[in-house]
N, C-alpha and C positions, 0 to 999 in steps of 0.2 A: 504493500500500500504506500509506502511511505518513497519507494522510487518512482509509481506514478505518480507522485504532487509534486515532486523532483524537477521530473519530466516537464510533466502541467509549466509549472513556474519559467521552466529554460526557455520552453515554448514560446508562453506571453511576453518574455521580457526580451526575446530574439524578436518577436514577431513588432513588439513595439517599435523596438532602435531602426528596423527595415520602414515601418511605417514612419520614421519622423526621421530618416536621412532620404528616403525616396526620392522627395522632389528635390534637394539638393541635389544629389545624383543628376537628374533631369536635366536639371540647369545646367551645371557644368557641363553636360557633355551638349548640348546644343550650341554654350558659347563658342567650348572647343573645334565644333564643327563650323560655325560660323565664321570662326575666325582663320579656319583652312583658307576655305572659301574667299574672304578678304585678301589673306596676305597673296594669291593669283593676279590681284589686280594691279593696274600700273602705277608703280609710285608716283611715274612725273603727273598721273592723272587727278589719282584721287589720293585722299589724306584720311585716315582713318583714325575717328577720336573715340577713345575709349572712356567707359563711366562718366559721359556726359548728364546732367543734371541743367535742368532749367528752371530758375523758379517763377511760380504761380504765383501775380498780384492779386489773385480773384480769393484765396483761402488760403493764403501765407503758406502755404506747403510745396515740395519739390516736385517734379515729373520727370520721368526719365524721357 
């Protein structure tokens, strides 16, 4: 009995860390692709900025 709660516990708390790195996961690996994708392009053409932020006068807050 007391290896199945074992189990039980390893379960939930693997299944947690997978559920709350997930979307990180996602992300990185789109930037990663993204940014293949960019560095193809011609340097004398285009200029590539990274973690650009604007801000919003309408609700004092940022936008990517």
């Amino acid at each position: 009995m007391e290896v199945i709660v074992m189990y039980s516990i390893g379960l939930i708390v693997i299944s947690f860390i997978i559920a709350v790195t997930k979307s990180k996961l996602k992300g990185k690996a789109g930037e990663v692709t993204i940014n293949h994708f960019l560095k193809k392009l011609d340097s004398n053409e285009y200029i590539i900025i990274n973690d650009f932020l604007l801000h919003n006068e309408g609700n004092k807050k940022t936008t990517q």
